[in-house]
C-alpha positions in Angstrom: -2.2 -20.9 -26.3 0.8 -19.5 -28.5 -2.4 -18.6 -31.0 -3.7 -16.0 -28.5 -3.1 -12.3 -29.1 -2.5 -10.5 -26.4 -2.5 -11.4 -22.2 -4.9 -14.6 -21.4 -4.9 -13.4 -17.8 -6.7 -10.0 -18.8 -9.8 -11.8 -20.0 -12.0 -10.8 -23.1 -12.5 -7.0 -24.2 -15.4 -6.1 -26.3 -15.7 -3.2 -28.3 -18.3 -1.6 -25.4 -15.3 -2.0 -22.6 -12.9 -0.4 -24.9 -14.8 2.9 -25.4 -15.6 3.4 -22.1 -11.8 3.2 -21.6 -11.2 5.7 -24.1 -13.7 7.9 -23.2 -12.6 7.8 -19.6 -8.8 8.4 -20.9 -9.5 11.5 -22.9 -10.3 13.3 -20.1 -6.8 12.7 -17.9 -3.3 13.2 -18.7 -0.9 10.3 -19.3 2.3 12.0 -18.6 3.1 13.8 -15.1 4.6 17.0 -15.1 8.8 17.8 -13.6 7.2 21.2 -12.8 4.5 24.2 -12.6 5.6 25.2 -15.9 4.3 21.8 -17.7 1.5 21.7 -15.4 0.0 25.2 -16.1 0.5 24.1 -19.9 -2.0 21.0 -19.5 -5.9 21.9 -18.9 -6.2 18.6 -17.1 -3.6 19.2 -14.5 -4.8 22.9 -13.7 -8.0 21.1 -13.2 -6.4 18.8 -10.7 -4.7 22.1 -9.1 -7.9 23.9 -9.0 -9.7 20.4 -7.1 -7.0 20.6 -4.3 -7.1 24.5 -3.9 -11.2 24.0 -3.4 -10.7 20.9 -0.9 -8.5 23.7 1.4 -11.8 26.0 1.4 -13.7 23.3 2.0 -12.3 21.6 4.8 -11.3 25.3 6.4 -7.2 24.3 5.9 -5.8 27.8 5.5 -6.2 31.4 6.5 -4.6 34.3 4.6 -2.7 36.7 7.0 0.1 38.9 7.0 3.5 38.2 6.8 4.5 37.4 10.6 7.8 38.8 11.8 8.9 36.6 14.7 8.3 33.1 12.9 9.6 31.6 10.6 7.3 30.6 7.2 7.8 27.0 5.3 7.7 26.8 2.3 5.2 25.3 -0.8 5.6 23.3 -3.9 3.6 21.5 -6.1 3.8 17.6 -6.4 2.0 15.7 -9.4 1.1 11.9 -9.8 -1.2 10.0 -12.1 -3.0 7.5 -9.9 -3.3 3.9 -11.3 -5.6 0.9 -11.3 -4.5 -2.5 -10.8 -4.1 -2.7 -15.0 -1.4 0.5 -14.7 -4.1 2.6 -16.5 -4.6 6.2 -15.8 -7.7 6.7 -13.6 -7.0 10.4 -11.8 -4.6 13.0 -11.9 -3.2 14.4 -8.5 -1.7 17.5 -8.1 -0.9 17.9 -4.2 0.2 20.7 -2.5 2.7 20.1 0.0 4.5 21.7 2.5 8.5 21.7 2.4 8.8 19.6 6.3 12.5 19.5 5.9 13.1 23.3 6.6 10.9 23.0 10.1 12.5 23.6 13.5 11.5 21.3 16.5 9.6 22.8 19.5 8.7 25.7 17.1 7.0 24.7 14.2 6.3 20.8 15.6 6.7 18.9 18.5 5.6 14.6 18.4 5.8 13.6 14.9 5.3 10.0 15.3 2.5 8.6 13.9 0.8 5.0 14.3 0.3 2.4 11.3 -1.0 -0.6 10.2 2.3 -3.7 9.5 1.4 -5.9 7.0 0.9 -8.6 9.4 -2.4 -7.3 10.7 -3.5 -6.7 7.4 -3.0 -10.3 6.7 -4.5 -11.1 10.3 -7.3 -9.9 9.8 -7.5 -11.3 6.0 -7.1 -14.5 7.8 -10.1 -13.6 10.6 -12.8 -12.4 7.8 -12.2 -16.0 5.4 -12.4 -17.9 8.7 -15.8 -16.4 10.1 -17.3 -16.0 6.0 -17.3 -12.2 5.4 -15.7 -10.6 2.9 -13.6 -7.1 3.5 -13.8 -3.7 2.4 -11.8 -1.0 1.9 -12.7 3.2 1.2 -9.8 6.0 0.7 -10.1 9.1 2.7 -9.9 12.1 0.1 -7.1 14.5 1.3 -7.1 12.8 4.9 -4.3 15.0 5.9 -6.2 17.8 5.9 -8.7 16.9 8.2 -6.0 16.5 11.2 -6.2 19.8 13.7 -2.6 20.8 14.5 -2.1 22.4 17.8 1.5 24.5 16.5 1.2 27.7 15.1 2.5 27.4 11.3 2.8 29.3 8.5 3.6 28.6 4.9 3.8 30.3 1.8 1.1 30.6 -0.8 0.7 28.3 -3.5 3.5 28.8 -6.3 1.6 30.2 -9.3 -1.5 30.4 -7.3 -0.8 34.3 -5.5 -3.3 36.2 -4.3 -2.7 39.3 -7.2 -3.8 41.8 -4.3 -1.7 40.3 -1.3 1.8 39.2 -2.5 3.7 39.6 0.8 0.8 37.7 2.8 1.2 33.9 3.8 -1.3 31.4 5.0 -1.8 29.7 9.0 -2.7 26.8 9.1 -5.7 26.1 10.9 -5.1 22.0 10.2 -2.5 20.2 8.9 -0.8 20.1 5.3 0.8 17.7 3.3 4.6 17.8 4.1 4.5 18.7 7.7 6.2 16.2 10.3 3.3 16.3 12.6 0.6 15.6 9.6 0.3 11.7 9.8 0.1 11.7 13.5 -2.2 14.7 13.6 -4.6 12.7 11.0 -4.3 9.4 13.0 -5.6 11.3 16.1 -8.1 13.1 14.4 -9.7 9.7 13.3 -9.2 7.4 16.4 -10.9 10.1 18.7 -14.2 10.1 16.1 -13.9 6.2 16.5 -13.8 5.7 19.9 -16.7 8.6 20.5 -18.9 6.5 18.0 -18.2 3.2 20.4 -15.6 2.0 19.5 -12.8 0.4 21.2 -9.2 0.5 20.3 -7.2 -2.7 19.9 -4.9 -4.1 23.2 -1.4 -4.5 20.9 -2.5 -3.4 17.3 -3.6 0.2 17.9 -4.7 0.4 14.4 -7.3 -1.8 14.8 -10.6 -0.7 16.4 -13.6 -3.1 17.6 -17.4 -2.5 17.7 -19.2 -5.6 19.2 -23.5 -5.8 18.8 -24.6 -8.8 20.8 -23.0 -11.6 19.0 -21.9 -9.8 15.7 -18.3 -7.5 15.1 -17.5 -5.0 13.4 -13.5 -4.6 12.8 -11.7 -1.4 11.4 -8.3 -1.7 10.1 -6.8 1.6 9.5 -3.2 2.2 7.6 -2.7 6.2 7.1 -5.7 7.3 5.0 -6.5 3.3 3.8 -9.5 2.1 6.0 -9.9 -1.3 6.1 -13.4 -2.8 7.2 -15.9 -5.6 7.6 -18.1 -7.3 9.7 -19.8 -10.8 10.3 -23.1 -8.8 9.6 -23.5 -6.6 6.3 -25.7 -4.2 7.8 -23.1 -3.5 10.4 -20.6 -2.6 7.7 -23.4 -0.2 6.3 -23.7 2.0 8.9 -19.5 2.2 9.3 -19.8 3.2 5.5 -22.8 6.2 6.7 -21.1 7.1 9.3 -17.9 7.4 7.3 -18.6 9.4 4.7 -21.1 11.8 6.9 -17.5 13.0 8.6 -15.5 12.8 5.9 -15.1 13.0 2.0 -14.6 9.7 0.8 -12.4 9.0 -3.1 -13.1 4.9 -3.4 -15.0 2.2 -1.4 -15.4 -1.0 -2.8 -14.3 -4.4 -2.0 -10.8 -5.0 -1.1 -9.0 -6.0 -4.1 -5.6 -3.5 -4.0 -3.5 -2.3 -0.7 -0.4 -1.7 -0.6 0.9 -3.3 -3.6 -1.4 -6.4 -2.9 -3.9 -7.3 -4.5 -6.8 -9.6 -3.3 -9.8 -11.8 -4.4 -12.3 -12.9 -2.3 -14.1 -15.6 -3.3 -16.4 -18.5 -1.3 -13.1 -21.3 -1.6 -10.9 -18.6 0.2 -9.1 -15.3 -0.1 -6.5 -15.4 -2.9 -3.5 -12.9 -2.7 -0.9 -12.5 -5.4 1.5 -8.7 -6.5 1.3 -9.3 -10.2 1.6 -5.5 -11.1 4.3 -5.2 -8.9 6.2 -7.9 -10.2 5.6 -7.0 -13.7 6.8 -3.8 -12.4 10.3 -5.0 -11.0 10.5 -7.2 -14.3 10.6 -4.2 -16.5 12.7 -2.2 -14.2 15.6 -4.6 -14.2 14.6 -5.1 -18.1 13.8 -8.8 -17.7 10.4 -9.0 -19.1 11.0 -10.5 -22.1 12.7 -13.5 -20.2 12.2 -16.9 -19.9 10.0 -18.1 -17.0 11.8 -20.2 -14.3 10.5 -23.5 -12.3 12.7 -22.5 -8.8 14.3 -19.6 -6.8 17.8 -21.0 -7.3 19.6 -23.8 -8.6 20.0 -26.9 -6.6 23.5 -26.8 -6.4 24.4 -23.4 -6.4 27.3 -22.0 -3.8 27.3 -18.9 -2.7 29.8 -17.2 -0.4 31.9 -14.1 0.1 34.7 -13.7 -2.5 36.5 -11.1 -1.3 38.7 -11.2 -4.4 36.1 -10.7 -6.9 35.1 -8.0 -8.6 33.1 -5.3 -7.3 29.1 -4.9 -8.4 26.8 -1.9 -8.3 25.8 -1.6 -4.7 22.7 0.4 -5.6 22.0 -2.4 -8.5 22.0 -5.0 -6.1 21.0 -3.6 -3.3 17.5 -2.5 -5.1 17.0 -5.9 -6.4 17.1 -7.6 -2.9 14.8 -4.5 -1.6 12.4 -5.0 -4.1 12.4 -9.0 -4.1 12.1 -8.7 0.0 8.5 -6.7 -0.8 7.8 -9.7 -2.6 7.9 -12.2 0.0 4.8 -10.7 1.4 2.7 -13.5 -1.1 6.0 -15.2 -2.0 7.3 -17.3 1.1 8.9 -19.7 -1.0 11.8 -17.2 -2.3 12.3 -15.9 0.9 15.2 -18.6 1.5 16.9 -17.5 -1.8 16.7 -14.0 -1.2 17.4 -13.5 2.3 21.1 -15.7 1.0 21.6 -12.9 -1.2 21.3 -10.1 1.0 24.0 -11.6 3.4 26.4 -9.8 0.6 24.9 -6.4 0.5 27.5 -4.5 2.1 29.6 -5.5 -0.1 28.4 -7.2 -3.7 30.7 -8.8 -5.8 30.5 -9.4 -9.8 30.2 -13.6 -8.9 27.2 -13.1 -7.0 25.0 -10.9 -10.0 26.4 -13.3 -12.5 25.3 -16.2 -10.5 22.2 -15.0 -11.1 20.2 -15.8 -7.9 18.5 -12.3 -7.9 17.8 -12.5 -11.2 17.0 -16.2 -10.8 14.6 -15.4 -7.8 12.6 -12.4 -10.1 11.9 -14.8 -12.8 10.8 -17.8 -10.5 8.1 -14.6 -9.2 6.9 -14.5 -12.9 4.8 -17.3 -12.8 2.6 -15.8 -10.8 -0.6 -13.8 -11.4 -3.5 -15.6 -12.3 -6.8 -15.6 -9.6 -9.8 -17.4 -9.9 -11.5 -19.1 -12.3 -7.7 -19.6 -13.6 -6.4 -20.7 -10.6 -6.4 -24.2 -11.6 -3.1 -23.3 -13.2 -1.5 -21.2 -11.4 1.9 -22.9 -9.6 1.9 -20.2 -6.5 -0.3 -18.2 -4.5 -1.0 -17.3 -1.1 -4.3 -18.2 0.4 -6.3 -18.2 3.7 -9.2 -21.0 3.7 -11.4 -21.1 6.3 -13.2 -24.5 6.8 -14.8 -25.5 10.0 -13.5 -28.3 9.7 -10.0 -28.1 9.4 -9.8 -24.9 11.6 -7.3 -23.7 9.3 -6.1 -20.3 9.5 -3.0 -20.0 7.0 -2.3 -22.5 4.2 0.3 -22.5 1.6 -0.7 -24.0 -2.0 2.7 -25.0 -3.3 3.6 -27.0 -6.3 6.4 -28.5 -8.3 8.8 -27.3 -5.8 11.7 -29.3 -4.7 12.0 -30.2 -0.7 14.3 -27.2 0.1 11.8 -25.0 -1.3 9.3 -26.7 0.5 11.0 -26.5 3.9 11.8 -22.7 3.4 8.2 -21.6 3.1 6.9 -24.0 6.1 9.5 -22.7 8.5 9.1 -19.1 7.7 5.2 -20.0 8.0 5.1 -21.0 11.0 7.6 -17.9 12.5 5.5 -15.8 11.2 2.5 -17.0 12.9 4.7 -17.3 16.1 5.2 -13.7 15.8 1.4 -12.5 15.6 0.2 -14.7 18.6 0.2 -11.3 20.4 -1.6 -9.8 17.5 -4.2 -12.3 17.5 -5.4 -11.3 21.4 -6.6 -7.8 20.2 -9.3 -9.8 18.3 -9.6 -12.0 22.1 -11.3 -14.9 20.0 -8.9 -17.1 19.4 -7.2 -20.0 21.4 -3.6 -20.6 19.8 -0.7 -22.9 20.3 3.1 -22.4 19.5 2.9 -23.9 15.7 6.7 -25.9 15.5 
């Protein structure tokens, strides 16, 4: 294995993959732009610019009027990002127009801002539901979602920096639906989709109201939705079909596909079970804190490692520390067994001392996290990874593959197993299939 150039866990490249890359590449940016002034100076983000200025025409967003004297106008500004694949290779640039939310006044320009979503409990719910019953999910991206949600407030903003009309300078824009920005946008959205759901059939979930059913005869249909992420599948493939038609007849769709990144997550379905892992994101974290040249490490923490408050040590960097047990905490989500190690270490964020960074149990915890990353056919020899199986006949919902581990490790990922699945009981009665006992 030391022979090998380059990662093992990205496969073979032949010369036919690696021009399509390039080919692809040539036409996006790589870097994203502080500012207009390095946008308008790039060909490929003015493109981008252009593509969101054309989706406002097309989904009827804005109006040019005149200048109104008795309300107040928000302003505009221009937000870039490269969008990236599960690799961290460029596939889109996305210039956004946004609205600037902070300067709105309540009961003038907004009134209910809050807006439902998906936890990440569902999402692993119904992950769960579709390896028990033998489907696989899918997942499409809404393009510009926000801009399909009617707004009942009168707004105003100004016109797009850089992007005047020559002719009318002093005029601004009303809104005729909602804008990036805007308090009221995610919750305008949300009820903009729901209300096409439920007049197609469909029925909203009893706790999760995220989730919306569609039963024909003996098949279902479920729809998971998390802000302009729609999660979907069904136990018959023509069922998930028509969502797919009827979908993208309402609404311009970016990506469908089956569901293999959301929300940092990433996912492969496969007939021995549904495989979840964060390997971007923790090659992500490992370069941020500059440990990715370090030595992989068998467990969280060490075995006999003492940690309390020492109130007569040295100070730490709060935002250092306090970022490392943020990040690890996302982590958790397909790491159970470092949960024990890190929830310790957050005890002593209010106040972090020298002994606890250079005890290295943060540290300790990231590079424990490095081992994983590798998804069928490697999974052979892979030490961790969250999976769901679903076998008649163990009538398993949620199994942990752990190995190598010592028994504290062991214990810390069964107990927070079996909280967690305490804790969606009530979740699991929107789906009103299963029959469940407290798991102790």
């Amino acid at each position: 294995m030391e022979q090998v150039i380059g990662d093992v866990q990205k496969g073979k490249q032949t010369r036919r993959s690696v021009n399509l890359f390039c080919e692809h590449s040539a036409f996006l940016s790589q870097k994203e732009p502080t500012n207009i002034d390095e946008a308008l100076a790039d060909p490929n983000w003015i493109i981008a610019m252009q593509e969101e200025l054309n989706q406002f025409e097309r989904n009827k967003v804005l109006t040019l009027v005149q200048r109104p004297k008795d309300r107040s106008v928000v302003g505009t500004k221009w937000v870039f990002r490269n969008k990236l694949d599960e690799s961290g290779s460029v596939v889109r640039n996305k210039a956004r127009l946004v609205a600037k939310g902070y300067s709105q006044s309540k009961g003038i320009d907004y009134d209910e801002t809050y807006a439902l979503v998906a936890r990440l409990e569902a999402v692993r719910l119904l992950l769960a539901y579709a390896c028990y019953n033998y489907f696989k999910l899918f997942q499409m991206d809404v393009k510009s979602a926000f801009l399909n949600g009617e707004i009942k407030e009168e707004v105003y903003v100004d016109q797009p920096p850089r992007f005047e009309d020559p002719k009318k300078h002093d005029h601004v824009y009303k809104l005729d639906k909602a804008l990036y920005g805007l308090k009221q946008a995610p919750r305008a959205w949300y009820e903009r989709l729901s209300q096409f759901l439920i007049e197609k059939g469909y029925r909203k979930g009893k706790v999760d109201t995220t989730l919306f059913l569609k039963k024909h005869g003996t098949e279902l249909l479920i729809v998971q939705i998390y802000v302009d992420d729609i999660i979907f599948g069904s136990t018959n493939n023509a069922l998930c079909n028509e969502f797919a038609k009827l979908i993208k007849g309402e609404f311009e769709m970016s990506m469908m596909g089956e569901l293999t990144f959301f929300l940092g997550l990433q996912f492969s379905q496969t007939s021995e079970g549904t495989f979840i892992h964060q390997e971007k994101y923790t090659k992500q974290l490992l370069k941020k804190y500059e440990l990715t040249n370090s030595k992989h490490l068998s467990t969280p923490m060490i075995t006999n490692a003492i940690v309390k408050k020492d109130e007569t040590g040295k100070d730490a960097d709060p935002s250092l520390y306090n970022s490392m047990i943020g990040s690890l905490l996302y982590l958790t989500a397909s790491r159970p067994d470092i949960l024990f190690s890190v929830c310790l270490c957050a005890r002593y964020q209010s106040a972090p001392k020298e002994s606890h960074l250079t005890l290295g149990i943060p540290t300790q915890t990231l590079l424990a996290a490095k081992s994983i990353g590798r998804v069928p056919p490697e999974l052979a020899n892979c030490l961790e990874i969250c999976s769901y199986h679903g076998t008649q006949r163990s009538k398993l919902l949620l199994h942990y593959q752990q190995q190598r581990q010592n028994m504290l490790q062991q214990q810390a990922a069964v107990h927070s197993f079996c909280g967690c699945v305490n804790n969606l009981r009530t979740m699991v009665s929107s789906l009103t299939i299963f029959q469940y006992d407290v798991i102790t």
